[in-house]
C-alpha positions as CSV (number, residue, x, y, z in Angstrom):
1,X,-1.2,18.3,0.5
2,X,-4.7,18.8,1.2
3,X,-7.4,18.4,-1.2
4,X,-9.6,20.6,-0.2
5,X,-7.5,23.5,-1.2
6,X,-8.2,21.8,-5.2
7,X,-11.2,20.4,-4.9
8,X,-14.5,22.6,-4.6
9,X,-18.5,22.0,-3.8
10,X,-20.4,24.8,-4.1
11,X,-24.3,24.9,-4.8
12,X,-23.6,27.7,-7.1
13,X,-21.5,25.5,-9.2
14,X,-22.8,22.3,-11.1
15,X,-25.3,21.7,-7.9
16,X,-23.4,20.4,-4.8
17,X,-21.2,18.5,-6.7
18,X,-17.2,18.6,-6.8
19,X,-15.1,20.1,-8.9
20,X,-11.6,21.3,-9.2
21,X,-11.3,24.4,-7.8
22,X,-11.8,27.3,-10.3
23,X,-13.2,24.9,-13.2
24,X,-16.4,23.5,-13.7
25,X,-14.4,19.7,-14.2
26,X,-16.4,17.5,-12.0
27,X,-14.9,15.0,-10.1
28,X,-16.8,12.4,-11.7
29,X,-15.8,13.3,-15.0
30,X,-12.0,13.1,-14.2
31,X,-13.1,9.7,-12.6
32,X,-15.1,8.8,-15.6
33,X,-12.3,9.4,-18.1
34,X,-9.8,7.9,-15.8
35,X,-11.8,4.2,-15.9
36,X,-12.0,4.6,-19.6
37,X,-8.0,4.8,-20.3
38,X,-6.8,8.2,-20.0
39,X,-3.7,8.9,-18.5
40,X,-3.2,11.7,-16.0
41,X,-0.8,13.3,-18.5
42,X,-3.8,13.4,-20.8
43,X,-5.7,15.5,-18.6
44,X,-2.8,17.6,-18.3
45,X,-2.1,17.8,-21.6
46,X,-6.4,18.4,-22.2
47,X,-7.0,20.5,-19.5
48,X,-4.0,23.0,-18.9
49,X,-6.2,24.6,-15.4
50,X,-5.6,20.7,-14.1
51,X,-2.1,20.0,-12.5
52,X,-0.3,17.3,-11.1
53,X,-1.6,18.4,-7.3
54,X,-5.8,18.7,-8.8
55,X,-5.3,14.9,-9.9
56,X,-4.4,13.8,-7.0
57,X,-6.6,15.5,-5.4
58,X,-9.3,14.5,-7.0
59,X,-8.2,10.4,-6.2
60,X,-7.7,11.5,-3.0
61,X,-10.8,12.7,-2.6
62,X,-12.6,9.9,-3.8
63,X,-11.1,7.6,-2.0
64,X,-11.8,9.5,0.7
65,X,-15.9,9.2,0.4
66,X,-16.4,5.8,0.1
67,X,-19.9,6.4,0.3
68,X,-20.3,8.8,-3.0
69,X,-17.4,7.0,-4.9
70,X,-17.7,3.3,-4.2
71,X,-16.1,2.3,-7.2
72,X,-13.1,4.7,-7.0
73,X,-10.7,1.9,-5.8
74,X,-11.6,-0.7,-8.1
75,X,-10.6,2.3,-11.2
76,X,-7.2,3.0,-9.2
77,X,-6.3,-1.1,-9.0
78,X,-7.8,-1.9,-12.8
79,X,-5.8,0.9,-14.0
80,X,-2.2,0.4,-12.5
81,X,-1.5,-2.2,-15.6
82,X,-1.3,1.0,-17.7
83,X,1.6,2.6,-15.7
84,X,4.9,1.6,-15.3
85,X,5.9,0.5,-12.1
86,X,7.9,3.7,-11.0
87,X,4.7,5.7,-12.3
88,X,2.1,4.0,-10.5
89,X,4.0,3.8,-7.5
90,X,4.8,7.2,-7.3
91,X,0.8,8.5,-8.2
92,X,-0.4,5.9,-5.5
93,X,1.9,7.1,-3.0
94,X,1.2,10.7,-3.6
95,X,-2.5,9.7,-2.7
96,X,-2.3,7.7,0.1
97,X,0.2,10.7,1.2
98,X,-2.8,13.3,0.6
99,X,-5.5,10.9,2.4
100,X,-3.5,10.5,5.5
101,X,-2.6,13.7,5.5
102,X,-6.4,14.9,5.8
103,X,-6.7,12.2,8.2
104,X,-4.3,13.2,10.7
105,X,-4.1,16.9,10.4
């Protein structure tokens, strides 16, 4: 997967800043809500433009840019307690998936 085909930044939309593709849902925001105990069935559940694929994205891209999300891997490791095993395992691994993915080509 590559996140750039669910993640968008365009100076017509919310000013530079990203967004999942075809929303105005920042980043941020899924990042935001993320650290304060949702589940990523929650935004699925909340947002029914958001899929599986988006929310990954949207880790993938943090992690990603270290630089504008510096606090995205602490959220991911503070966070894992809240998922079984099996369902942490599998979102991490569809991440680091995405990220080397971008990385290599």
């Amino acid at each position: 997967m590559i996140w750039q085909n669910f993640i968008d930044i365009d100076n017509n939309i919310l000013s530079d800043k990203p967004v999942i593709k075809n929303t105005r849902i920042l980043v941020d925001f899924i990042i935001n809500l993320f650290a304060s105990g949702w589940t990523h069935q929650q935004f699925l559940d909340n947002y029914p433009k958001l899929t599986y694929e988006s929310f990954i994205a949207v880790f993938a891209k943090c992690l990603a840019d270290e630089k504008r999300y510096p606090v995205c891997p602490v959220v991911l490791f503070s966070r894992q307690k809240f998922f079984s095993f099996h369902n942490f395992f599998n979102i991490s691994e569809d991440i680091h998936e995405t990220i080397e993915y971008n990385y290599n080509g």
